[in-house]
C-alpha positions in Angstrom: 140.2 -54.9 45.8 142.2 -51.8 44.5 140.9 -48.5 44.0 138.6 -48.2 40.8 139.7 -52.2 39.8 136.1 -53.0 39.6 135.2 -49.8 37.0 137.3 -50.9 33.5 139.3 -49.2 31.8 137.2 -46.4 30.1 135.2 -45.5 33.7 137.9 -45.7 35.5 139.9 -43.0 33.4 136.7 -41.0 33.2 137.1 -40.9 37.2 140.3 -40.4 37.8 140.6 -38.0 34.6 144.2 -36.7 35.8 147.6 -38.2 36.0 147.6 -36.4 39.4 144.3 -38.0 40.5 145.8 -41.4 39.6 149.0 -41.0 41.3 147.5 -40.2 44.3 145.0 -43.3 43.9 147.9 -45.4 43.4 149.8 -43.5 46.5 147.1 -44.0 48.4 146.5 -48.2 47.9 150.1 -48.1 48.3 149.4 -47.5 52.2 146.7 -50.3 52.4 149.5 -52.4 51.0 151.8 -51.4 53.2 149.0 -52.5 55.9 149.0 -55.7 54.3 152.8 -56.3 54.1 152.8 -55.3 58.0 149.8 -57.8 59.0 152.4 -60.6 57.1 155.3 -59.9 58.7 153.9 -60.0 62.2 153.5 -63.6 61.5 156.0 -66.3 63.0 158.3 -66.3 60.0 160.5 -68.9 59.4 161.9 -67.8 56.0 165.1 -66.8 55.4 164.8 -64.1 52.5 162.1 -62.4 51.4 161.6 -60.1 48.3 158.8 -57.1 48.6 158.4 -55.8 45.0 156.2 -53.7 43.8 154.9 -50.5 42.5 152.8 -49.9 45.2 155.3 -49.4 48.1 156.3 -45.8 48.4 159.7 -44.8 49.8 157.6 -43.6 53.1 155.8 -47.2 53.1 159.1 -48.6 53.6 160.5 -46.9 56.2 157.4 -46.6 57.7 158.0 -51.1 57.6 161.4 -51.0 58.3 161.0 -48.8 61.6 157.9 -50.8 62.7 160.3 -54.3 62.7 163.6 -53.6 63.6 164.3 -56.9 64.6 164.4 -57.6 60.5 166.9 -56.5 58.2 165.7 -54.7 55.3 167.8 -53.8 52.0 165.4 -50.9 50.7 166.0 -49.9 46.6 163.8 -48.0 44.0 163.7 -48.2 41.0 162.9 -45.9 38.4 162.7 -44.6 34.8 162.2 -41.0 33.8 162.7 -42.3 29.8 159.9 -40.8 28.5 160.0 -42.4 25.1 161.1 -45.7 26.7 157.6 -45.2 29.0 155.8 -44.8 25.9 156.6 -47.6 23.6 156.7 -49.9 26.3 153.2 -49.0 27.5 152.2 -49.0 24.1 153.4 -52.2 23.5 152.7 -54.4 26.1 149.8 -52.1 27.6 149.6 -51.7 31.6 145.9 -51.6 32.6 145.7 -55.1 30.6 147.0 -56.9 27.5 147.4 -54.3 24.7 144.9 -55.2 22.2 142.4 -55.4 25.6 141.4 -51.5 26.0 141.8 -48.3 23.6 144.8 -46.9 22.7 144.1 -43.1 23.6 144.1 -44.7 27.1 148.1 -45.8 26.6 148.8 -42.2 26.4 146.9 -41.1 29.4 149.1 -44.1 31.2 151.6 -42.4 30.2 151.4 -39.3 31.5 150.6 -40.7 34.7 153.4 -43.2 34.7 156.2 -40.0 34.3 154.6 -38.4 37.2 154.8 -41.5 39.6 158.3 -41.9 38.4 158.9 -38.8 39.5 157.4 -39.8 43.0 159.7 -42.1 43.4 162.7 -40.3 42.4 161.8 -37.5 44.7 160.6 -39.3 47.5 163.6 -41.9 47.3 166.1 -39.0 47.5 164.0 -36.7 49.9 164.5 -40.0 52.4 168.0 -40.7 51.5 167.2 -44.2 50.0 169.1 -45.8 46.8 167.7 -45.0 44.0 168.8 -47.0 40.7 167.8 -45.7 37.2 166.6 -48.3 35.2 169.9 -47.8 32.5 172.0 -48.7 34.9 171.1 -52.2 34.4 170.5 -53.1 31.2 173.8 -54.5 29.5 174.8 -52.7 26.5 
């Protein structure tokens, strides 16, 4: 089970009360994915493509991957948004803990703020490591 899953909504923003504390909660189940993604590929694999997505692999957890089974060809992108007003309506719209209408909407905002930093995460991280990194405008159509 994630980190603070078993809390809802309201607890679980009471405990991680920051955008900081809950990018490094999600950084930090990122790794235990990362364990999880490992433990699969050391199966005997017989597929031919496979797709990792996700928000919880960080640009470390996939190197970390991709140096751990060189024997498999990686294609490693990010993606990311730094759109703050685009973050905002769409977590207000859709909602990202749950449904929209399923939790309080002073939480959206918290989400929020949290969401922009993480972004930022990505961004840095991606370039820090030298790995493309493709902002989210650069594929919607016009």
């Amino acid at each position: 089970m994630f980190y603070g899953a078993d809390l809802g909504v309201e607890a679980f923003y009471r405990l991680y009360d920051t955008p900081e504390k809950v990018m490094r909660g999600e950084i930090n189940q990122g790794y235990d994915v990362e364990k999880g993604i490992e433990a699969f590929l050391k199966c005997d694999l017989t597929i031919e493509r496979l797709i990792i997505e996700g928000i919880a692999i960080a640009p470390e957890s996939a190197l970390s991957i991709q140096r751990n089974f060189p024997n498999i060809k990686f294609e490693i992108t990010f993606l990311f948004d730094d759109d703050v007003e685009r973050i905002t309506r769409r977590i207000h719209e859709r909602g990202l803990w749950g449904p929209k209408d399923s939790y309080p909407d002073y939480i959206k905002d918290i989400e929020v703020d949290w969401v922009v930093l993480y972004n930022d995460f990505y961004a840095t991280e991606a370039k820090k490591h030298k790995l493309p990194l493709v902002h989210i405008d650069s594929l919607q159509s016009e």
